[in-house]
C-alpha positions in Angstrom: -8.1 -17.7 7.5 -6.5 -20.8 8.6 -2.7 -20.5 8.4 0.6 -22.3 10.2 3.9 -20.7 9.9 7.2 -20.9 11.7 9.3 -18.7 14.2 12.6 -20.2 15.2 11.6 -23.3 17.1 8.2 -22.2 17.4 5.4 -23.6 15.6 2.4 -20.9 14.7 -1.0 -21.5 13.7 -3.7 -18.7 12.9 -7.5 -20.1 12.4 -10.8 -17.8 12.7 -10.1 -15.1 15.3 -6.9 -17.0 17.3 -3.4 -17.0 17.0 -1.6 -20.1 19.0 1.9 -20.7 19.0 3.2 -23.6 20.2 7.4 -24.4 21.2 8.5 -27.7 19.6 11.7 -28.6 21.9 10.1 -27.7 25.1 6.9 -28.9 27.0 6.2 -24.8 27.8 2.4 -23.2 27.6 1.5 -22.3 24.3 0.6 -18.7 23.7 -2.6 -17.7 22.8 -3.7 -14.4 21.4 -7.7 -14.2 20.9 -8.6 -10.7 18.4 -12.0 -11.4 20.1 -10.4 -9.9 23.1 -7.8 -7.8 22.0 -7.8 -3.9 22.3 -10.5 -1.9 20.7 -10.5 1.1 18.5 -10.7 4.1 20.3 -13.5 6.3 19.0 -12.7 9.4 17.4 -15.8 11.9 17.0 -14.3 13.7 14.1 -13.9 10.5 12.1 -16.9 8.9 13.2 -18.9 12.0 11.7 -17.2 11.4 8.7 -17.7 8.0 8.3 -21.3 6.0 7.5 -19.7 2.9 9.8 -19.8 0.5 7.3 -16.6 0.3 6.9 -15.5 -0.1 10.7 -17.9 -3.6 11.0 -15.7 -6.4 11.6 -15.9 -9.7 13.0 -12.3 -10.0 14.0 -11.3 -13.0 11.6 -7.6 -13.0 11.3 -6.8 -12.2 7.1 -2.8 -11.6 7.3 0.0 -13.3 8.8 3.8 -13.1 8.4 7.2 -14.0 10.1 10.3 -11.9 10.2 13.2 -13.7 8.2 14.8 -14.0 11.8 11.8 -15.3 13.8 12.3 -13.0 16.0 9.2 -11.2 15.6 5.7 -11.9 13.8 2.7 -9.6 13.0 -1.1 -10.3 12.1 -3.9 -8.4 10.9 -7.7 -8.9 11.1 -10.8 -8.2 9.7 -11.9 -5.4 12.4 -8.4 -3.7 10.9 -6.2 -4.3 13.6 -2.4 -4.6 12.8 -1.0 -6.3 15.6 3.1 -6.9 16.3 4.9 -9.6 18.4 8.1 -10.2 19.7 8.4 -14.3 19.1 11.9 -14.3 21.4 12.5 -15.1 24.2 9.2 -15.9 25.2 5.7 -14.4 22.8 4.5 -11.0 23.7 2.3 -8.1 22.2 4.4 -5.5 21.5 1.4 -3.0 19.8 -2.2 -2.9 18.5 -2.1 -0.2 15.6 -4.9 0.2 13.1 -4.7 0.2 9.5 -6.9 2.3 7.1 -8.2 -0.7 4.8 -8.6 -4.5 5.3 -5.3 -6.4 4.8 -4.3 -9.1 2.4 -1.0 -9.7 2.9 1.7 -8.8 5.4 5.5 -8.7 5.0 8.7 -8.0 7.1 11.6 -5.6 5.7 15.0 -7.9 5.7 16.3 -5.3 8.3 13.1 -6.0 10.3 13.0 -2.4 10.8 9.8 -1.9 8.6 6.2 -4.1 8.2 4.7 -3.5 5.0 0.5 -3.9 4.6 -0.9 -4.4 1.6 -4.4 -4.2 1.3 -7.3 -4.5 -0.9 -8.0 -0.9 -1.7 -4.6 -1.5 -4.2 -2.1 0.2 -1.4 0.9 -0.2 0.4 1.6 1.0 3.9 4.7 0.5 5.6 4.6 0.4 9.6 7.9 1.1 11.7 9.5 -1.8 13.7 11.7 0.0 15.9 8.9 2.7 16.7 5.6 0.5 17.5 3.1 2.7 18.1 3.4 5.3 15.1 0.8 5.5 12.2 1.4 3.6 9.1 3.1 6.0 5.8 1.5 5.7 2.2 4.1 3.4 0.1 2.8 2.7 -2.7 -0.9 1.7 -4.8 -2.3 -0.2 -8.0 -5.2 0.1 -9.2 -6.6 -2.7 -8.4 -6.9 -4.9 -5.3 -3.5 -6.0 -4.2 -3.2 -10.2 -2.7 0.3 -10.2 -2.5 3.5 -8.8 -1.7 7.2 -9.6 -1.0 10.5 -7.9 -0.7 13.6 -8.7 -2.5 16.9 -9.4 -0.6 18.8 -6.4 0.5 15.4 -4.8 0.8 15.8 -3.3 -2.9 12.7 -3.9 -4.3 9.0 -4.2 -2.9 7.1 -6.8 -5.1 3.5 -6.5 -5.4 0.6 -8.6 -7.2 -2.9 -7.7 -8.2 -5.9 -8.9 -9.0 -5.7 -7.8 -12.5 -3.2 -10.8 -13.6 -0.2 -7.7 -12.5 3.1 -8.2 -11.1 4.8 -4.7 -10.4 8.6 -4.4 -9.5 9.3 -1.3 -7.6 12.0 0.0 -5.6 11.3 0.4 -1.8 13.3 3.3 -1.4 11.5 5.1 -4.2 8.5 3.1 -5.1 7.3 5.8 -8.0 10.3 4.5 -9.3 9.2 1.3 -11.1 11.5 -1.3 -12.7 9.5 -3.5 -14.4 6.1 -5.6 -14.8 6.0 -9.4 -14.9 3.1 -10.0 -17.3 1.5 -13.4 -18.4 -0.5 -14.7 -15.7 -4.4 -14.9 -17.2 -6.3 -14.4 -13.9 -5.1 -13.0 -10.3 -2.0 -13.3 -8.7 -2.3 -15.0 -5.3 1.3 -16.1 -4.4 4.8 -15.0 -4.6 7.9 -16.4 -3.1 11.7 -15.6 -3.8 13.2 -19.1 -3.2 16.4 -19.2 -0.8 19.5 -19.2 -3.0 18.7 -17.9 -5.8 17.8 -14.2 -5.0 17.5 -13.1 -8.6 14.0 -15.1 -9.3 10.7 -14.8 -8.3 8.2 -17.6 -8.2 4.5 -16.3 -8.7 1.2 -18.3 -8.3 -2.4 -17.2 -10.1 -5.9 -18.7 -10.1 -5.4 -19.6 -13.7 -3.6 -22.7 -12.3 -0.2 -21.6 -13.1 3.3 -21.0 -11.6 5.6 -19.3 -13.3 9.1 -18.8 -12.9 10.8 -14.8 -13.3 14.0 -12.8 -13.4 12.1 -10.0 -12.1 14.8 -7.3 -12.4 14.1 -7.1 -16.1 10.6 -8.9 -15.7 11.6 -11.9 -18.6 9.5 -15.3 -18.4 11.9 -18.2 -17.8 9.3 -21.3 -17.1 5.9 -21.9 -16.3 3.8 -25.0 -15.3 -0.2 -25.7 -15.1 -0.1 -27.6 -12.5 -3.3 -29.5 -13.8 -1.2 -31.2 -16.4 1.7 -31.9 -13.7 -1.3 -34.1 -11.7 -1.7 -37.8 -11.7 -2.9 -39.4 -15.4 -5.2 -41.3 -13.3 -7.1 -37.9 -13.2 -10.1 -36.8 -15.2 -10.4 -34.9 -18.3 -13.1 -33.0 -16.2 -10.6 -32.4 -13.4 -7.5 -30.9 -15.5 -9.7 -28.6 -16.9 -10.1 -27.2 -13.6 -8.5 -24.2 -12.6 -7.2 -24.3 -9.0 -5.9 -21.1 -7.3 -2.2 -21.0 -6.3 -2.9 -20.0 -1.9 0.7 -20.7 -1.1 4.1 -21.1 -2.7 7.0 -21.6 -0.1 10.7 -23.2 0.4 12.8 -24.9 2.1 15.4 -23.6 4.0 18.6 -25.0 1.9 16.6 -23.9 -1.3 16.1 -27.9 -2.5 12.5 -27.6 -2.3 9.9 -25.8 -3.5 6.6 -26.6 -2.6 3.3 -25.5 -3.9 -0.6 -26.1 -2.6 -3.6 -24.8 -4.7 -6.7 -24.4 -2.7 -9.2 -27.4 -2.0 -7.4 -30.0 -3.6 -5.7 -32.3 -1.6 -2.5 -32.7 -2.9 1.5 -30.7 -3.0 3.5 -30.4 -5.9 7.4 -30.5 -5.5 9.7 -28.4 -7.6 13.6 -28.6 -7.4 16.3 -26.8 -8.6 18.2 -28.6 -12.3 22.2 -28.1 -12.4 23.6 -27.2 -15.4 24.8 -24.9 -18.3 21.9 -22.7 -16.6 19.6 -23.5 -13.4 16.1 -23.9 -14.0 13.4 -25.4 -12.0 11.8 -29.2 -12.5 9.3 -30.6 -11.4 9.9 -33.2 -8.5 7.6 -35.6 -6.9 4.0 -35.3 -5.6 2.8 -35.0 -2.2 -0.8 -37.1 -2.2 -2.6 -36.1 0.7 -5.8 -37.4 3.2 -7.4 -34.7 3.0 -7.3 -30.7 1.1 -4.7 -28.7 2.3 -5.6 -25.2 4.4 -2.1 -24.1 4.2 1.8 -25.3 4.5 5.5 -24.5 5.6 8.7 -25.3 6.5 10.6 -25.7 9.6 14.2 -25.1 10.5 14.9 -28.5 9.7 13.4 -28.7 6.4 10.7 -30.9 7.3 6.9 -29.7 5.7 4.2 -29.2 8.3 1.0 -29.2 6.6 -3.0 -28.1 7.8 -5.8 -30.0 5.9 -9.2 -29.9 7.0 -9.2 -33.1 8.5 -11.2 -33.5 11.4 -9.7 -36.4 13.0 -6.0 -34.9 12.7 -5.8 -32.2 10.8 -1.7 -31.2 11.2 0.3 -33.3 8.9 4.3 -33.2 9.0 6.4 -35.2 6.5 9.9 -36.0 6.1 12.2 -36.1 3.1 14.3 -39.0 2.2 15.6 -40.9 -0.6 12.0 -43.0 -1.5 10.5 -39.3 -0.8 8.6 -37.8 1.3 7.4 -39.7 4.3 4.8 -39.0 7.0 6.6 -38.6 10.8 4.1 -40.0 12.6 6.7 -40.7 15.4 8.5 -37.3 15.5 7.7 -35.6 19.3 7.8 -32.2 17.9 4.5 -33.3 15.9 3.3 -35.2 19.0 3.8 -31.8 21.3 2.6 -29.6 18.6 -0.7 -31.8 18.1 -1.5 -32.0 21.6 -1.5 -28.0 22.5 -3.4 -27.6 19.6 -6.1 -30.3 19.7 -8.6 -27.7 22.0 -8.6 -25.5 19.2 -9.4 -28.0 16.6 -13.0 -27.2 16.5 -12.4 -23.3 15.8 -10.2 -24.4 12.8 -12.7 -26.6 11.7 -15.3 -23.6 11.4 -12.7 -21.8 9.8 -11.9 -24.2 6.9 -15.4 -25.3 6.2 -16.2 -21.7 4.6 -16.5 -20.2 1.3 -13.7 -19.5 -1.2 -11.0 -17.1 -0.5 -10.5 -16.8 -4.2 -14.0 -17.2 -5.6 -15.3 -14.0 -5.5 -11.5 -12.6 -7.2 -11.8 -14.6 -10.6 -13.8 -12.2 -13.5 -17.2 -13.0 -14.7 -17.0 -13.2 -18.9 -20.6 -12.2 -20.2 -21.3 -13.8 -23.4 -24.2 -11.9 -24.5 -24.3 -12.0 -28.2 -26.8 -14.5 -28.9 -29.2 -12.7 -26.5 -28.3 -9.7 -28.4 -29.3 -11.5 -32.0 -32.6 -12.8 -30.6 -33.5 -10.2 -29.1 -32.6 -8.1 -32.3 -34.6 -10.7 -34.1 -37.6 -10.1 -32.3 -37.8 -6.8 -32.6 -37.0 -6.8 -36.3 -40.0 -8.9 -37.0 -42.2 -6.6 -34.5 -41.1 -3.5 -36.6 -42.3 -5.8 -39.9 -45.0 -6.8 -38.5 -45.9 -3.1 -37.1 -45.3 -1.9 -41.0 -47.1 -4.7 -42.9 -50.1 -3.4 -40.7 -49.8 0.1 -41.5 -48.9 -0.7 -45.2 -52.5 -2.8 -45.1 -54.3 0.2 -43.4 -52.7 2.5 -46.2 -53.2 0.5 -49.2 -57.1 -0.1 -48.3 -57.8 3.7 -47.4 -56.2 4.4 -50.9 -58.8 2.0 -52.4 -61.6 3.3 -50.8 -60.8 6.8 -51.9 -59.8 6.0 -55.6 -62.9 4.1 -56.2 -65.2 7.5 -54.2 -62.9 9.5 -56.9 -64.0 7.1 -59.7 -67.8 7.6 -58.7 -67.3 10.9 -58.9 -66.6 11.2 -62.0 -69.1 8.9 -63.3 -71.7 11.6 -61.7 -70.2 14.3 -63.3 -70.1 12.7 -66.4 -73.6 11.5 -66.9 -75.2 15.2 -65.4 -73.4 16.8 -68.7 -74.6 14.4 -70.7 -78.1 15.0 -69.6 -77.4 19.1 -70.0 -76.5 18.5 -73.5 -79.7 16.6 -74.5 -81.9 19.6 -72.8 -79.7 22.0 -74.8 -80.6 20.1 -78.3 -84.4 20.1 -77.6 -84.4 23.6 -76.8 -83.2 24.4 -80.0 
C-alpha cells in the first residue's frame, strides 16, 4: 500500500514493506522503519496447535496507516499482523510491536490520543491503549461484513465505521451496542470517510460506486451527493463516465477551504469547497489534472497538497493554492528535501503501485442467469417431448399389433363354428 501522510513538519510515506519519514525544515536523516525486519511473533504452542497456519502467512506489506490529530504519534499495521506505534516528536521512535487478531484495513487515533482503534476485515473493531503500549487489544465493536473504514467524531463521541455492504454505522465509542444511526444510499462499498475541519457535524463518505456524499450523521439525513464521473472534463468519453472509480481517499485542508478527493487509477483530484449562505453546503471547485494516476494524497500544515502518482521519473507532486488555482511548487525546498531522501526508495514504491486493485476484488459479482435458465429449460422440454413421442410411437404400434392378433382371432373362431354347424346338418 503506497501512502504519504503528515506529522507536524514531518513528511511520511508508506510503500510495500517500509515506512520513511522525512523532516521538511531541516536537512536531518530520514527515519526508516523496514516490517521486513521488525520484531517477530513469538510462538505460542497452545495457539499454534490450534491454528492450521494459514492465517499467520504474511509477507509483511504495510495495509494501515494513520496520524494522531497532534502529530505527535503515528501507528501502522501490516500484512503479517503487526500493529506497530511511534512517537513522531521530538525525534521518530518505536514505541511497541503488538499483534492484532485479523488483518487491518484501516487505523485511527482517539482525539485524546489515549486510544488506537483497528478495524479489520473480519467486520471488527479493536481498540489498543496509547498510554499503556504493550497491552492486548479489547473487542469494540463488529459488522457483519468486512469493515474499509473508520473515523471518530470530535470529542471522541461517536466511532464511525463503513462496510463493504454499501453500510455506514454511527455508534457511540463509549457504548458502541448503543447505535445512533445508519447512513444508507451508497450502491457498492464504502472506501473513504473524512469529517472536514470546521464543520464537525458532517461526514463526507466515499464508495466504489463513484460517489461522495455529503451526511449529518447524528441523525444519518442525506444532504448532497456527487458522481464524480459527471463532475469530470466534457472532453471525456461516454465510455469513460460510465466508469465507476473507487473513492481511496477523501481528505482536507487544515482551515477547512478544501476538500480534496482522488479515486483510484485515474489521474486526476477533484476540489470541493464550502458555499456561504442561508445554509452551508458543499460545491464543487476546480479540478486538479495530473501527469500521472494518483497512489494517494494529503495536506500539510500549510495547506499545500502533497500528492504520490506512479510516476516513475518523479513520482511526489506538491501544489500550491492561489487565485488562478492550484499551481505546481516546483521551487519549494521542502519538496526538493523531501524528494531527495526519498528517491532510493523509489524503486520499492514503484513495485508497490504497479499491482492489482485494492478495490477489485470488494465490488459484487451480479449473475444474470436467466437466459441460461430458459435454454436450458428449453432443451430439456423438447428432450422430455421427444422421450414421449418415442414411447407414444412404441405404444400405439404394440396396440396395433395386438388388435389386429385379436381380430385374427376371431376370424378363426368364427369360421371353425361355421364348419361345426354344417357337420351337425349332415348328420341329421
Amino acid at each position: 500500500m503506497a501512502a504519504v501522510g503528515t506529522c507536524g513538519e514531518w513528511f511520511v510515506s508508506t510503500c510495500d514493506k517500509k515506512l520513511v519519514a522525512v523532516h521538511t525544515k531541516q536537512a536531518r536523516e530520514p527515519f526508516v522503519f523496514d516490517c521486513s525486519t521488525a520484531e517477530k511473533k513469538p510462538k505460542d504452542t497452545e495457539t499454534d496447535n490450534k491454528s492450521d497456519g494459514s492465517e499467520e502467512t504474511g509477507n509483511d506489506k504495510i495495509l494501515a496507516f494513520a496520524v494522531s490529530p497532534s502529530g505527535k504519534l503515528a501507528a501502522l499495521t501490516d500484512d503479517t499482523k503487526r500493529l506497530v506505534l511511534f512517537r513522531c516528536q521530538p525525534s521518530w521512535q518505536c514505541v511497541s510491536t503488538r499483534w492484532v487478531v485479523r488483518r487491518c484495513t484501516s487505523l485511527v487515533f482517539s482525539e485524546a490520543e489515549e486510544e488506537l482503534l483497528a478495524a479489520d476485515k473480519s467486520g471488527d473493531v479493536y481498540c489498543f491503549s496509547v498510554l499503556e503500549p504493550q497491552r492486548d487489544g479489547e473487542l469494540k465493536l463488529g459488522h457483519l461484513s468486512m469493515l474499509l473504514a473508520i473515523t471518530l467524531t470530535p470529542s471522541d463521541r461517536y466511532v464511525i465505521t463503513a462496510d463493504r455492504d454499501e453500510k455506514i454505522r454511527v455508534s457511540h465509542l463509549k457504548s458502541p451496542y448503543n447505535i445512533q444511526s445508519f447512513c444508507l444510499g451508497h450502491l457498492e462499498f464504502v472506501s473513504a470517510l473524512l469529517i472536514p475541519s470546521g464543520h464537525p457535524q458532517w461526514l463526507l463518505s466515499g464508495s466504489g460506486d463513484g460517489t461522495v456524499k455529503l451526511w449529518e450523521y447524528e441523525s444519518g439525513r442525506k444532504l448532497q451527493s456527487w458522481d464524480l464521473g459527471e463532475l469530470g472534463d466534457a472532453a471525456s468519453s461516454e465510455a469513460d463516465k460510465q466508469k465507476k472509480s473507487a473513492v481511496c481517499r477523501i481528505a482536507c485542508s487544515p482551515d477547512g477551504r478544501h476538500v480534496a478527493v482522488q479515486c483510484e487509477r485515474v489521474a486526476a483530484v477533484q476540489f470541493f469547497g464550502v458555499e456561504r449562505g442561508v445554509e452551508e453546503r458543499l460545491v464543487p471547485r476546480s479540478r486538479l489534472t495530473l501527469p500521472r494516476s494518483a497512489l494517494d494524497l494529503t495536506f500539510d500544515l500549510q495547506g499545500r497538497l502533497w500528492v504520490l502518482t506512479d510516476c516513475s521519473a518523479a513520482p511526489l507532486q506538491i501544489y500550491t493554492h492561489t487565485q488562478d488555482g492550484w499551481e505546481f511548487d516546483a521551487e519549494s525546498p521542502d519538496f526538493t528535501r523531501v524528494t531527495e531522501a526519498l528517491r532510493p526508495h523509489w524503486e520499492t514504491l514503484q513495485a508497490s503501485a504497479g499491482g492489482e486493485s485494492r478495490f477489485q476484488h470488494l465490488y459484487k459479482v451480479n449473475f444474470d442467469n436467466t437466459a441460461s435458465y430458459l435454454q436450458k429449460k428449453q432443451q430439456r422440454l423438447e428432450q422430455q417431448k421427444s422421450h414421449w413421442g418415442k414411447k407414444r410411437a412404441a405404444g400405439d404400434a404394440a396396440e396395433g399389433g395386438q388388435r389386429q392378433k385379436d381380430q385374427e382371432g376371431e376370424g378363426g373362431s368364427s369360421n371353425s363354428t361355421v364348419g361345426l354347424n354344417e357337420q351337425f346338418r349332415k348328420e341329421e
